[in-house]
MILUMZA-808340 format. One record per residue (C-alpha): residue number from 1; residue in one letter; x, y, z. Coordinates in Angstrom, 2 decimals. Layout:
BEGIN
<rec num="NUM" residu="a" px="X" py="Y" pz="Z"/>
...
! end
This chain:
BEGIN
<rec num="1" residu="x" px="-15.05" py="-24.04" pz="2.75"/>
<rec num="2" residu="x" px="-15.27" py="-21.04" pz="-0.01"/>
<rec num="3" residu="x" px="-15.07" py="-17.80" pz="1.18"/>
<rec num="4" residu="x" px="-18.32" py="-16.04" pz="-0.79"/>
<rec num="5" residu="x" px="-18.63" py="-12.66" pz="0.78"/>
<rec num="6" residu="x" px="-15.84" py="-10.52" pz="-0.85"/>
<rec num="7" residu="x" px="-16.73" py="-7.08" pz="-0.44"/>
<rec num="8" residu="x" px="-15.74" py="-4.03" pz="-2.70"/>
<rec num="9" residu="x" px="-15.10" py="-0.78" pz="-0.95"/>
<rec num="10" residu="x" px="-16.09" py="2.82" pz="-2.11"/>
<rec num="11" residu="x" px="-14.82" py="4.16" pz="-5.13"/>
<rec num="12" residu="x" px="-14.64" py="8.40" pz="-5.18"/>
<rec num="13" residu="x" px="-15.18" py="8.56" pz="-9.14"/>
<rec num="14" residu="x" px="-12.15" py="10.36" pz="-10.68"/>
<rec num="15" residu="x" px="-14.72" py="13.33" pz="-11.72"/>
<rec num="16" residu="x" px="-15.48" py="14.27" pz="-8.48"/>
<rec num="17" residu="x" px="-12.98" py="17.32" pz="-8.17"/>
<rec num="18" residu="x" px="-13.72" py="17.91" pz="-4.61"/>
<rec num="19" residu="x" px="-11.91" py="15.06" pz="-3.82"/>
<rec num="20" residu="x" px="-9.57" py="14.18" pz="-6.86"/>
<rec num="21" residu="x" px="-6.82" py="16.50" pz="-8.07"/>
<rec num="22" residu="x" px="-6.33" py="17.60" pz="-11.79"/>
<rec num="23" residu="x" px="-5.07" py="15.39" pz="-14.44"/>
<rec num="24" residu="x" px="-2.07" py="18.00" pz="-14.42"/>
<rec num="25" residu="x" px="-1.68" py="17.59" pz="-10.92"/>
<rec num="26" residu="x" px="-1.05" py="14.18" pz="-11.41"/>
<rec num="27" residu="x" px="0.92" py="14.35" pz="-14.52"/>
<rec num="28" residu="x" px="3.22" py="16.68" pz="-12.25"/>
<rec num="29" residu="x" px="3.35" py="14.42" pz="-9.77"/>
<rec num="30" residu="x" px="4.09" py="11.61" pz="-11.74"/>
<rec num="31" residu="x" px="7.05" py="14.00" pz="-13.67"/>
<rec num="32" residu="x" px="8.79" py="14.22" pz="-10.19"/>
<rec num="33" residu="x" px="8.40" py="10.69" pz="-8.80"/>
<rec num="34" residu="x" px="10.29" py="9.71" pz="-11.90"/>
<rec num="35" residu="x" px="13.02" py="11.99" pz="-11.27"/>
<rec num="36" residu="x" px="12.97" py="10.37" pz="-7.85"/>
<rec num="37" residu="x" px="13.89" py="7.18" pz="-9.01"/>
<rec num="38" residu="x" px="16.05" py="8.87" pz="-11.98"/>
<rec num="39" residu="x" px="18.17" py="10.35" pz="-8.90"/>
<rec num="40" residu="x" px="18.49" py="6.81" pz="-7.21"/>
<rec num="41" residu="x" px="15.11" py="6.03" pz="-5.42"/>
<rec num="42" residu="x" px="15.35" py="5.78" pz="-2.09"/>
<rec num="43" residu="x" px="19.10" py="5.63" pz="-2.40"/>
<rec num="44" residu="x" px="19.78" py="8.94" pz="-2.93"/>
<rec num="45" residu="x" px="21.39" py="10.95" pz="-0.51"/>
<rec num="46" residu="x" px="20.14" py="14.56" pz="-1.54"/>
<rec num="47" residu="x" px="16.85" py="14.20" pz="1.50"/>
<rec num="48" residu="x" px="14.46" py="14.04" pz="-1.01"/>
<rec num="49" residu="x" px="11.61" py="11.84" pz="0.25"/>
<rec num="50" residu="x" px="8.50" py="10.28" pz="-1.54"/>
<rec num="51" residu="x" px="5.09" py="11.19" pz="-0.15"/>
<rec num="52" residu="x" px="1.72" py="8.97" pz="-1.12"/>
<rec num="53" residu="x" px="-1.06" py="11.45" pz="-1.91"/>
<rec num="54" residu="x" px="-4.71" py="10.08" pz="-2.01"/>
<rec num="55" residu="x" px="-5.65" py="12.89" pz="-3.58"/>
<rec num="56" residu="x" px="-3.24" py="12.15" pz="-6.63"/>
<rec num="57" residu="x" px="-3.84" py="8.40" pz="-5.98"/>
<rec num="58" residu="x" px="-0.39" py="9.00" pz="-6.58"/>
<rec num="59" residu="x" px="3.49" py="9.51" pz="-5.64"/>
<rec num="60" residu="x" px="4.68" py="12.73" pz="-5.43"/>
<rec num="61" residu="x" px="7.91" py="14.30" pz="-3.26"/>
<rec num="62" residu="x" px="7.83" py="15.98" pz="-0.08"/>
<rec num="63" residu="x" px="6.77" py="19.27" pz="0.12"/>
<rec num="64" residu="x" px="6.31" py="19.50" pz="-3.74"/>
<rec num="65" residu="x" px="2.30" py="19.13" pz="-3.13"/>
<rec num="66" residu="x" px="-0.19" py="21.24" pz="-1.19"/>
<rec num="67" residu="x" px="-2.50" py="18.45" pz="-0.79"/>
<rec num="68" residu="x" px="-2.63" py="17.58" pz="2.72"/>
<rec num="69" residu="x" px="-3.06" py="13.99" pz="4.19"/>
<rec num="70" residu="x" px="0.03" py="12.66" pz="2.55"/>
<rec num="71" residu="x" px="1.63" py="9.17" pz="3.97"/>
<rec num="72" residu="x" px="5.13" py="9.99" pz="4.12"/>
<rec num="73" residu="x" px="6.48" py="6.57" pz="2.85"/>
<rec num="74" residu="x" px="10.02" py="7.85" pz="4.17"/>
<rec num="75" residu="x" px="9.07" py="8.36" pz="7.25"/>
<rec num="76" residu="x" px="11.82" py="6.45" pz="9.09"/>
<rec num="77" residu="x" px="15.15" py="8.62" pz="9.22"/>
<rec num="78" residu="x" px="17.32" py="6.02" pz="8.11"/>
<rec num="79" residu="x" px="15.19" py="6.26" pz="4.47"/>
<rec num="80" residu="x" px="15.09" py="1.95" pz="4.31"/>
<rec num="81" residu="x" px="11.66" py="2.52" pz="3.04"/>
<rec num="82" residu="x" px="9.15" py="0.58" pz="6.00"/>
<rec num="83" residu="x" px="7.03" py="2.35" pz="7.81"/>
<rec num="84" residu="x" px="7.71" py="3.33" pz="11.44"/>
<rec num="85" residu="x" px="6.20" py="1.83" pz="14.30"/>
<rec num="86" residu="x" px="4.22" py="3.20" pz="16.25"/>
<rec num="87" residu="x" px="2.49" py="2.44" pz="19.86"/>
<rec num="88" residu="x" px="0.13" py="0.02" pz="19.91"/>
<rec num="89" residu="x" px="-3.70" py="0.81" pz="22.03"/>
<rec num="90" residu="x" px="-7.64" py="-0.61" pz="22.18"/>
<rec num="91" residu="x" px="-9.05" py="2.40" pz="21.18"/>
<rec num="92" residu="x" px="-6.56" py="2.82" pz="17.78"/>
<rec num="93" residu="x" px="-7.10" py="5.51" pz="14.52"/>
<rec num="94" residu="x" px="-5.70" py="5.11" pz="11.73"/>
<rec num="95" residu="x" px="-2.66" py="7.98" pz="11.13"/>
<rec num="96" residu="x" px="-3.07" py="8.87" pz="7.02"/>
<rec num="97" residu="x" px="0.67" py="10.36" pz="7.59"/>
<rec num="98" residu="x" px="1.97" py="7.27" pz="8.07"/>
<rec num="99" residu="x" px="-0.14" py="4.41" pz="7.14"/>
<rec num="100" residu="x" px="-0.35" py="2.70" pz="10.84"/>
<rec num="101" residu="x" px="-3.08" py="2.34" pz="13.34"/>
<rec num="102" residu="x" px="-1.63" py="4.68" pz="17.16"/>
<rec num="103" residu="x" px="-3.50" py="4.85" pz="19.68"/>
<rec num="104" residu="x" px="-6.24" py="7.60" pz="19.83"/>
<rec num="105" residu="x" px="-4.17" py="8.99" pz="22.83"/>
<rec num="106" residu="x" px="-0.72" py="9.46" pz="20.09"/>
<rec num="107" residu="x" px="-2.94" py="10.98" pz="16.60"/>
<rec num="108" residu="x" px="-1.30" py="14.33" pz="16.19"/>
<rec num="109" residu="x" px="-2.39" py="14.66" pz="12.71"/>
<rec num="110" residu="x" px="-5.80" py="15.92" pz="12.35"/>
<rec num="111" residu="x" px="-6.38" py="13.51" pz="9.07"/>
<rec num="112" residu="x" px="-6.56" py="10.46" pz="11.63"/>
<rec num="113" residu="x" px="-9.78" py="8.77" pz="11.74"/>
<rec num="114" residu="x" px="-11.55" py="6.99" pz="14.19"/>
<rec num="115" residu="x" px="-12.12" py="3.21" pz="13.40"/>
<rec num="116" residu="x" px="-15.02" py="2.72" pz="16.10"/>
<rec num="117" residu="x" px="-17.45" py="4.14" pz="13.25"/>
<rec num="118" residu="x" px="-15.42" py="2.65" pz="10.37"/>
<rec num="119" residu="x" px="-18.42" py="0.77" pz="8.74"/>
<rec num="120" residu="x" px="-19.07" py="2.66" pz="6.02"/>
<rec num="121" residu="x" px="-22.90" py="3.81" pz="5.30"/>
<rec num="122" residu="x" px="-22.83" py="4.21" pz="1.50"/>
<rec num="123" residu="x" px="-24.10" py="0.69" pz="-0.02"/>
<rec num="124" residu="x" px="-21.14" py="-0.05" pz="-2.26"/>
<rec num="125" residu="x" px="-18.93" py="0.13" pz="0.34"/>
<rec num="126" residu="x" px="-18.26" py="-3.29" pz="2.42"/>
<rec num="127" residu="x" px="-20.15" py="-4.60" pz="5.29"/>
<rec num="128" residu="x" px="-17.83" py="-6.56" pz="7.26"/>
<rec num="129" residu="x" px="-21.01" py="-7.83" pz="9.40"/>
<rec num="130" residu="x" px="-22.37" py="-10.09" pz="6.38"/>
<rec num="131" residu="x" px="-20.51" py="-12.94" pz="8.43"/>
<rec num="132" residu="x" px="-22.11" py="-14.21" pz="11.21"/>
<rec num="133" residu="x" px="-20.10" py="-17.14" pz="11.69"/>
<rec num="134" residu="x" px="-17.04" py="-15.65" pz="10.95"/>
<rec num="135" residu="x" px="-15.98" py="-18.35" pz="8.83"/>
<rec num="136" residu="x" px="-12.71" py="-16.78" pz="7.58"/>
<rec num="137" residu="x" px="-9.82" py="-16.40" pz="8.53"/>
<rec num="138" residu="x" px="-10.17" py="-12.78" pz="9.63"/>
<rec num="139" residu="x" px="-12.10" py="-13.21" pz="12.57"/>
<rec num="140" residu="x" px="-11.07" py="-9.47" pz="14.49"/>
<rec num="141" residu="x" px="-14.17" py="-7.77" pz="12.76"/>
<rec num="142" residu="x" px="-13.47" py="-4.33" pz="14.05"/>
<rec num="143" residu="x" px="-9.68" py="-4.74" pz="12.72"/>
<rec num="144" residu="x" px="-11.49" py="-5.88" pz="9.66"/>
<rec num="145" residu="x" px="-13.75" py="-2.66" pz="9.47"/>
<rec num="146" residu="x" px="-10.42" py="-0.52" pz="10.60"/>
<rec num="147" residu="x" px="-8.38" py="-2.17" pz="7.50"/>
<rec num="148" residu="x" px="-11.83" py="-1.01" pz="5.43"/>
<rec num="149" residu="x" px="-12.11" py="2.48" pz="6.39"/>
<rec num="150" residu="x" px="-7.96" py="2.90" pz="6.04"/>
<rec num="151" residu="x" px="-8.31" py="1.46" pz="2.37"/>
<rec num="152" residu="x" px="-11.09" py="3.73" pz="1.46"/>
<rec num="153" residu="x" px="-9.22" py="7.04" pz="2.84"/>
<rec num="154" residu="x" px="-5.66" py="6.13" pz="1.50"/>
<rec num="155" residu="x" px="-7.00" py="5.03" pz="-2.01"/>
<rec num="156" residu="x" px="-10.18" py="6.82" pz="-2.42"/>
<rec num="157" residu="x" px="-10.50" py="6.87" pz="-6.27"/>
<rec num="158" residu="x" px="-8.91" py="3.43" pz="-6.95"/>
<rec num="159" residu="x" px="-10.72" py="-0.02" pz="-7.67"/>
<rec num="160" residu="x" px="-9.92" py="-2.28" pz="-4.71"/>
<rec num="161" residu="x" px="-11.46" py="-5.26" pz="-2.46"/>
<rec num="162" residu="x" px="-11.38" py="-6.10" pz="0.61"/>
<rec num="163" residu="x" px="-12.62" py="-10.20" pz="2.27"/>
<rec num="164" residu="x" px="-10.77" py="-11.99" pz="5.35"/>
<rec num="165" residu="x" px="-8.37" py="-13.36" pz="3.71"/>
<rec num="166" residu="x" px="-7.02" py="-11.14" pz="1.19"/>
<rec num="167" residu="x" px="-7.40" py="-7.43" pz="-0.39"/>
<rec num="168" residu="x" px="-6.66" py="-5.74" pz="-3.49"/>
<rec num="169" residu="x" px="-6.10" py="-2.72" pz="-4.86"/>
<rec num="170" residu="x" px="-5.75" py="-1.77" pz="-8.95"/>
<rec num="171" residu="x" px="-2.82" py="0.79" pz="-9.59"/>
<rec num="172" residu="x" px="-2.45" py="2.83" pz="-12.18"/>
<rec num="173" residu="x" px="-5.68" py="1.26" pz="-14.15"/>
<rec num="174" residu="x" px="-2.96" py="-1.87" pz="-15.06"/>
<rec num="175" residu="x" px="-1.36" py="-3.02" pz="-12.02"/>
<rec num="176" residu="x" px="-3.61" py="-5.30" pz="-9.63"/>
<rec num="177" residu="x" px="-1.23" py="-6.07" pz="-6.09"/>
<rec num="178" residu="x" px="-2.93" py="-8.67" pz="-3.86"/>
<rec num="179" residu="x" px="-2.06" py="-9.06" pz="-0.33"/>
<rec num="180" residu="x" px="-2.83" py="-12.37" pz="1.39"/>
<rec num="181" residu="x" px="-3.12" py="-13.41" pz="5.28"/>
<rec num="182" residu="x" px="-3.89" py="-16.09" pz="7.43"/>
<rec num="183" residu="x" px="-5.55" py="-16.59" pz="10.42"/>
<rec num="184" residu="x" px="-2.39" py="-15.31" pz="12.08"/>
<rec num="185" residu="x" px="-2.89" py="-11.44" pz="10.63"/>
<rec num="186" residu="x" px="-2.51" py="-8.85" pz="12.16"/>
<rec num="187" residu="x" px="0.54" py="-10.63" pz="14.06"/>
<rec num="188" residu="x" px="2.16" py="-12.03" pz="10.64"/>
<rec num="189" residu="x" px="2.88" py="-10.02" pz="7.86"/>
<rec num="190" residu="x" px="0.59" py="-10.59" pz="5.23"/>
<rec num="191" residu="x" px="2.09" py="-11.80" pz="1.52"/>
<rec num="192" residu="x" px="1.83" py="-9.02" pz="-1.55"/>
<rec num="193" residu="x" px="1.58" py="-10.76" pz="-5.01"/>
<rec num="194" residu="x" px="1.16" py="-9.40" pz="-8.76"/>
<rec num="195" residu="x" px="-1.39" py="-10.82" pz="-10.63"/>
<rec num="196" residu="x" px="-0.70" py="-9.88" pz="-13.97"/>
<rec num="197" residu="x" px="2.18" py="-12.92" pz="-15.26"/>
<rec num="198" residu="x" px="2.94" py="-11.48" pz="-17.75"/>
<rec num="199" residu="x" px="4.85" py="-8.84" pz="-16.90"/>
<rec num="200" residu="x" px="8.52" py="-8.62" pz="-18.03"/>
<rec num="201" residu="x" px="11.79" py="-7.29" pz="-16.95"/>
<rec num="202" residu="x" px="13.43" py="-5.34" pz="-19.82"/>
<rec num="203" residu="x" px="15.59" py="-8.20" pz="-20.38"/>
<rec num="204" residu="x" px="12.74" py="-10.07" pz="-21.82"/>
<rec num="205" residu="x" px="12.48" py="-12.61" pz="-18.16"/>
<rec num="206" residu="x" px="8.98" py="-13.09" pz="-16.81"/>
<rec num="207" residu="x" px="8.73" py="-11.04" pz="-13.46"/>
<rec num="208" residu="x" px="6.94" py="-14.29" pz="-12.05"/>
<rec num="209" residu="x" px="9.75" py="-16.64" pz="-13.03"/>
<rec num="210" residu="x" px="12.47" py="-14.50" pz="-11.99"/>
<rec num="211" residu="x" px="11.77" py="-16.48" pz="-8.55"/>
<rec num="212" residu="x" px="13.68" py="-15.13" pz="-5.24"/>
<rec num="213" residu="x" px="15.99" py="-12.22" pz="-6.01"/>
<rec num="214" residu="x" px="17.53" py="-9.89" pz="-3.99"/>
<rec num="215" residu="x" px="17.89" py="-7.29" pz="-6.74"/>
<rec num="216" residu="x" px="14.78" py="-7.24" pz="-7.57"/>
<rec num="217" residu="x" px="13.07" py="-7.58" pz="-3.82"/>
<rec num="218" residu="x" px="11.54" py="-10.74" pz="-5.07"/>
<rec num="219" residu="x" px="10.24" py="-13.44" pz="-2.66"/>
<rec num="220" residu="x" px="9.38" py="-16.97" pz="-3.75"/>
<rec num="221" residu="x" px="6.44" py="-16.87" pz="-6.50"/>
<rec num="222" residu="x" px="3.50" py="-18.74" pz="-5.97"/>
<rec num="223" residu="x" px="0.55" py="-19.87" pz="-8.11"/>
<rec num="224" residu="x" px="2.32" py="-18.15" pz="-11.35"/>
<rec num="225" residu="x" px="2.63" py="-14.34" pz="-9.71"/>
<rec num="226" residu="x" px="5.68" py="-12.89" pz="-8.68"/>
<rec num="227" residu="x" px="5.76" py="-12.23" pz="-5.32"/>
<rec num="228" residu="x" px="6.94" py="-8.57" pz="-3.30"/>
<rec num="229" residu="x" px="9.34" py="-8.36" pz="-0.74"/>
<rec num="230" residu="x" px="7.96" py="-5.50" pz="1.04"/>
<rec num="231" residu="x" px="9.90" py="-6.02" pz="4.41"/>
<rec num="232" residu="x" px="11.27" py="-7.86" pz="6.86"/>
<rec num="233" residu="x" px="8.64" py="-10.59" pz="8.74"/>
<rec num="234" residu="x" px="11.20" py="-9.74" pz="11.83"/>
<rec num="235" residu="x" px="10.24" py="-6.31" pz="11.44"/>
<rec num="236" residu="x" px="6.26" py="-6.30" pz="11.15"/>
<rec num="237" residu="x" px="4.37" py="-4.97" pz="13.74"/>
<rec num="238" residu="x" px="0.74" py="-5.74" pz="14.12"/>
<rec num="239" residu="x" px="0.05" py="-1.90" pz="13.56"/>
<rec num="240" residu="x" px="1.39" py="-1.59" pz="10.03"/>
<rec num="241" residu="x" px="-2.17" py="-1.44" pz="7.77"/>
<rec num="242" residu="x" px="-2.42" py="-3.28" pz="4.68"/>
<rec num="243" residu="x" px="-2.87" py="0.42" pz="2.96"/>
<rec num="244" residu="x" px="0.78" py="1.16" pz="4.40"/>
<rec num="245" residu="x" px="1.98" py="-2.26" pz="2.23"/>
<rec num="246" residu="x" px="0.04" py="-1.28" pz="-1.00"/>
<rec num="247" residu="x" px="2.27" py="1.70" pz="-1.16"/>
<rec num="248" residu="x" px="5.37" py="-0.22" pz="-0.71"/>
<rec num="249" residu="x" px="3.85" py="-2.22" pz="-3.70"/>
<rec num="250" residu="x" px="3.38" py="0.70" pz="-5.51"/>
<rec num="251" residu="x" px="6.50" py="2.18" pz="-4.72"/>
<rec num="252" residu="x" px="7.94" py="-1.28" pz="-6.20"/>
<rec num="253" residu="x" px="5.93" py="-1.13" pz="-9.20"/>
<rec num="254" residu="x" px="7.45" py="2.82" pz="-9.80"/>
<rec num="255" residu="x" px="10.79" py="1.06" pz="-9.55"/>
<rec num="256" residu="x" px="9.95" py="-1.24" pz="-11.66"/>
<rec num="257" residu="x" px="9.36" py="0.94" pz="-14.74"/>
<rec num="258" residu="x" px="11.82" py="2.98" pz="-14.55"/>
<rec num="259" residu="x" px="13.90" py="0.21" pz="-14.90"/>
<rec num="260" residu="x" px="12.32" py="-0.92" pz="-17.83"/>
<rec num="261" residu="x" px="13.38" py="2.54" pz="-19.35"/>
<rec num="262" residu="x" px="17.12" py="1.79" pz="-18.11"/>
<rec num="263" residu="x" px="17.47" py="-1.79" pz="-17.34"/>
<rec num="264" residu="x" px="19.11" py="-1.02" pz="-13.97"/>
<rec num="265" residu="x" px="17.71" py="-3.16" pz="-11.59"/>
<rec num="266" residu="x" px="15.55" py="-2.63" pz="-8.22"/>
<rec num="267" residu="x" px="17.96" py="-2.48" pz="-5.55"/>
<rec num="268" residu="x" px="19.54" py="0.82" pz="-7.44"/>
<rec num="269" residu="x" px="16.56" py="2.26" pz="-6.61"/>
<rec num="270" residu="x" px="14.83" py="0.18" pz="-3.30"/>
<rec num="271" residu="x" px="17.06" py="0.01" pz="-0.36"/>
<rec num="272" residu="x" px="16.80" py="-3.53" pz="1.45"/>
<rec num="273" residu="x" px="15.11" py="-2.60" pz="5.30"/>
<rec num="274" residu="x" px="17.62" py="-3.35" pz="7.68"/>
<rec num="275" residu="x" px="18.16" py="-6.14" pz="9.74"/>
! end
């Protein structure tokens, strides 16, 4: 049966200052994730780590920004570039520092937020109670509403959707990354696809037809788009948000042009999460 009650969330618009840093801000920000990469990505061995700022609604390195609320997307010491877990609890909020749900009992940041009163008031944001027979295949509405509020606070001035079976979120103004789950969700790991096919490697290849690659952290494409490998299904823990795997996406996607400026590939800049 179709799924007709796909819901977008909140958009801050970029003019609202109170919330959204300068345009020079960003450009800065932008200036040193690229030397991130430059230096190796998440291969380098000088401690630099990469922060996700929602306030940039973009990269930027640790301790280079005073903008608080950053999701430290190296937040495991070993730098493989997942997200730490993190205990598990009923009553969860969702940590902006590191992109899971904790328990209430474990927030030590002050920028967690409570899920119980995720439901957003403002009308263009979504209202997960629309279904009453909850006819897809996200049936955990208050994980539903939790994955909702953690989109709208981690990507506050982006364009993004959220519906039971699949979210999205537009980066950069060019790059739409879908993530897809099942019934199985929060337990599986969901799948992150690109939508745009035709993007190109700077050999000239299709990104979608480049098919499984370890060098690129490609999975097997599917419908025409070219698949992420954003981790290890052995590894997922029903904590990790869907926000935490749209930064690994985007953190893919910053890989991903800087090769096109040097034709290296991925893995010089993406370490593979270990085993």
């Amino acid at each position: 049966r179709t799924n007709n009650f796909v819901h977008h969330l909140h958009t801050r618009p970029i003019s609202d200052t109170s919330i959204m840093s300068s345009s020079s801000d960003r450009d800065r920000a932008q200036a040193n994730t690229d030397n991130f990469f430059a230096n190796g990505g998440n291969n380098n061995d000088d401690g630099q780590d990469l922060v996700w700022n929602p306030a940039n609604g973009c990269f930027d390195t640790s301790g280079s920004s005073s903008m608080g609320g950053q999701m430290d997307v190296m937040v495991s010491t070993t730098k493989d570039g997942h997200f730490a877990s993190a205990a598990q609890g009923d009553n969860m909020v969702f940590n902006e520092a590191t992109g899971e749900f904790v328990a209430a009992s474990s927030a030590a940041t002050p920028q967690a937020t409570e899920v119980q009163e995720a439901v957003p008031a403002h009308p263009a944001m979504m209202d997960v109670m629309k279904s009453t027979t909850k006819d897809g295949h996200f049936a955990d509405v208050k994980r539903l509403k939790a994955e909702a509020s953690a989109l709208n606070t981690a990507f506050p001035g982006m364009s993004k959707s959220l519906s039971p079976t699949s979210a999205t979120v537009l980066y950069k103004g060019r790059y739409t990354v879908r993530l897809e789950f099942g019934s199985s969700f929060p337990n599986a790991m969901p799948e992150c696809f690109l939508e745009d096919s035709g993007l190109r490697f700077k050999n000239g290849t299709r990104v979608s037809e480049m098919g499984c690659s370890h060098e690129y952290h490609l999975l097997a494409p599917s419908d025409g788009r070219a698949q992420i490998c954003h981790g290890r299904s052995s590894a997922w823990r029903p904590n990790n948000s869907l926000a935490s795997v749209f930064v690994k996406a985007f953190m893919w996607l910053e890989a991903y042009e800087n090769h096109l400026k040097t034709g290296h590939s991925l893995d010089r800049y993406l370490k593979t999460q270990a085993s």
